[in-house]
C-alpha positions in Angstrom: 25.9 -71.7 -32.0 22.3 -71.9 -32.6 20.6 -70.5 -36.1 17.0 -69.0 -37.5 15.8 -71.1 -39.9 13.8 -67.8 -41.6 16.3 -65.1 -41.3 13.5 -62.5 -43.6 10.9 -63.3 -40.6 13.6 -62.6 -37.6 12.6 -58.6 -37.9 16.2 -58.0 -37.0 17.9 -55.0 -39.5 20.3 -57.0 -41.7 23.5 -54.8 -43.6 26.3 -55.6 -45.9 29.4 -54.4 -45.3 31.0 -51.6 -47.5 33.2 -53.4 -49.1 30.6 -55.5 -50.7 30.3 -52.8 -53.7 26.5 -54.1 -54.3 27.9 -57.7 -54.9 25.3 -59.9 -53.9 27.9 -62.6 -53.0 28.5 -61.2 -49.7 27.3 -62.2 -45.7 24.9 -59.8 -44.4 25.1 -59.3 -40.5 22.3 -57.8 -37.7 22.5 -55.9 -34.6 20.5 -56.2 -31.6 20.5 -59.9 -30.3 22.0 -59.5 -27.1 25.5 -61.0 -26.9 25.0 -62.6 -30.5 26.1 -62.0 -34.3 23.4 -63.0 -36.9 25.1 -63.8 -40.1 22.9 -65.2 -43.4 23.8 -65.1 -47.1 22.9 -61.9 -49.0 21.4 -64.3 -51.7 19.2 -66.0 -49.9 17.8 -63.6 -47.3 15.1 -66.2 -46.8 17.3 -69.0 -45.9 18.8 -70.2 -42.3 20.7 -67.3 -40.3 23.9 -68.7 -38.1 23.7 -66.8 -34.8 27.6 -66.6 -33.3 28.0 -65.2 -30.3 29.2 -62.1 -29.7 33.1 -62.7 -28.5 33.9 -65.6 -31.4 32.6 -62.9 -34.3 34.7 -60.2 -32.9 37.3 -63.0 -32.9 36.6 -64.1 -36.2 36.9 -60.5 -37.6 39.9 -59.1 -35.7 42.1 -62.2 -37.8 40.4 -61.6 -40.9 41.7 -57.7 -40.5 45.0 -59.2 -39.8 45.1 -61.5 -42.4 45.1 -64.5 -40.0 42.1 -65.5 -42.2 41.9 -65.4 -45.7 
C-alpha cells in the first residue's frame, strides 16, 4: 500500500458515497489509478490519501456489504 501525501494536488476526481447524507465524517474515494483505490478523509481533503489496490478494496467492501465488517 503506498499513499499521496497531498491528496487536493493528486488531480484525481474524489466522491462520497450516497450514504454519506452530506456528513463530512465520511472517506471519499477516486477512480482512475490503474489497479488502485485512493481513499482520504472527507475532512481533510488536504491531508495523506491511502492508495489500496484494487482487489483488497473490492475485498474490503464486498464484507462490509455482508456485514463481515462493521
Amino acid at each position: 500500500m503506498t499513499h499521496i501525501v497531498d491528496a487536493s494536488a493528486s488531480g484525481l476526481a474524489w466522491t462520497k458515497s450516497s450514504f454519506s447524507g452530506g456528513n463530512n465524517n465520511c472517506l471519499e474515494v477516486a477512480r482512475g489509478l490503474s489497479g488502485a483505490m485512493p481513499v482520504r478523509d472527507s475532512k481533510n481533503p488536504t491531508g495523506p490519501a491511502l492508495v489500496v489496490p484494487a482487489g483488497a478494496w473490492t475485498a474490503f467492501v464486498g464484507a462490509v456489504k455482508s456485514g463481515d465488517v462493521a
